[in-house]
Structure formats: C-alpha cells, structure tokens
N, C-alpha and C positions, 0 to 999 in steps of 0.2 A: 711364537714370540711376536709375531708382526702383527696379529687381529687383535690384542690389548692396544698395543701402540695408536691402530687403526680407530677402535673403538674409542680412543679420548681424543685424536683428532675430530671426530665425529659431535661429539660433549663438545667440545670446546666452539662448534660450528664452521669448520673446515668441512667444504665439500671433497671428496673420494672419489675419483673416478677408476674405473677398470681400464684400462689401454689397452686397446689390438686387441680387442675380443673379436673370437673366430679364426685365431691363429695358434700353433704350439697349445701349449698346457690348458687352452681355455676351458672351464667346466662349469657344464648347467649348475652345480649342486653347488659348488664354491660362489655363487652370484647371490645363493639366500644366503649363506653363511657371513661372508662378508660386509662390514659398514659401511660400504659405497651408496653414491649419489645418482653417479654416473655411469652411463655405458660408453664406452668409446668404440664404435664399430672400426673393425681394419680396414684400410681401404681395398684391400685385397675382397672385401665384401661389398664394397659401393662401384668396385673401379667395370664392372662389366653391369652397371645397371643403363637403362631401362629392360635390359634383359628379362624374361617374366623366370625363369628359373635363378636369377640370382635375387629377383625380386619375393620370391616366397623365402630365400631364407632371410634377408632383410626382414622384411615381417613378420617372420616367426620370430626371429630377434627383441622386434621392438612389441610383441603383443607379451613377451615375457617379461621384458623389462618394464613395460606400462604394468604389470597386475604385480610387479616388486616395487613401484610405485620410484621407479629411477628416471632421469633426461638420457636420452641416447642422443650420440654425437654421432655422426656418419662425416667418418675421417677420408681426405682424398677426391672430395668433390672437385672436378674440374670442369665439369659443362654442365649446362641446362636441363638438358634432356636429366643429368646423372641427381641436382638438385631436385626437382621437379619429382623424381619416381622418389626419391630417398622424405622427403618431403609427407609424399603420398603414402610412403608406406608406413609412416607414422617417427620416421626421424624427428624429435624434436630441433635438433640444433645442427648446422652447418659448420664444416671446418676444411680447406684445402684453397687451390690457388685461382680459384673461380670468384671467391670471395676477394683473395690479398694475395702477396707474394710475401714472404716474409718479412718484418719489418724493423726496424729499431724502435727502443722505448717510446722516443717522442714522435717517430711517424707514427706509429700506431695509436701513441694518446689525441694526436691531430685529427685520424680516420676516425676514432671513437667518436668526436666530440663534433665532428663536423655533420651537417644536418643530412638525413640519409637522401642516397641516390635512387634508391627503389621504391616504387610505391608498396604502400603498406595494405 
C-alpha cells in the first residue's frame, strides 16, 4: 500500500528519503524497489568513523547508492575528523550537531540565509 502512495509523492516532486539505513529491517533489495531520493545513513554507521572498518561499510553504502543514483546523508556527524572520512567516503550531505544544534523555524531560516562560515 505504501510504494503507490510513495510513487506519487515522487510524480508530484517530493524528495523520499530512506531513514536509519543500516539498522533493524534495512534491505539491499527494498532501496531499488522503492521511489526514494535519499539515503539517510544511521548514525550508529558514521558515529565510530574515521575508523577504516566502519569506513568500508560507509562506502560500500554510498558506492550503492551513487550507481541508484540517490544523495546519502550521514546522520550524527559530530566532529571533524567524523565529517571529513564521511565526506571522503562519498557522503554527499552532512546532518548532526557539528553542523547546528537543533533549532526553531526562524533560528534556522537566520542560519540558512546568513552568509556561510566555512570556506567553500
């Protein structure tokens, strides 16, 4: 019942992301089945990186979701060191409190709009 529903959010150009992939139910085979955009890695998969064994499944992660042609998000970034490898390993997108702390509508619309702090 839920991949029609999926599939017209999709028509319609709503992005889909998968949440906490690489935890409970996650599955290879459901990621081509499904009309997602997105990957959302667990942080339970970013949280011990620069580690090189949690770094190979990060990248085997994101070399699947690169050839399904998704953005992975690597959830739970909190340092440098954890950007930097997730970065490397082919994360497209950053999400955790390295970045922000959680915000309200209009601190956040502030953060958005304010000219960035890091060089590009």
């Amino acid at each position: 019942r839920v991949l029609p529903q999926l599939a017209r959010l999709r028509e319609a150009g709503v992005g889909v992301a998968f949440d906490d992939f690489g935890t409970g139910q996650s599955s290879l085979t459901l990621l081509r089945r499904l009309p997602i955009t997105t990957l959302k890695l667990d942080r339970s998969m970013i949280d011990p990186l620069p580690e090189a064994s949690a770094g190979a499944v990060v990248r085997a992660a994101c070399v699947l979701a690169d050839a399904l042609g998704l953005a992975v998000v690597a959830e739970g970034v909190e340092t440098e060191a954890q950007a930097a490898a997730a970065e490397g390993l082919g994360c497209t997108h950053l999400q955790g409190y390295l970045l922000s702390r959680p915000l309200a509508a209009d601190a956040a619309g502030a953060l958005l709009s304010a000219p960035s702090a890091r060089p590009s």
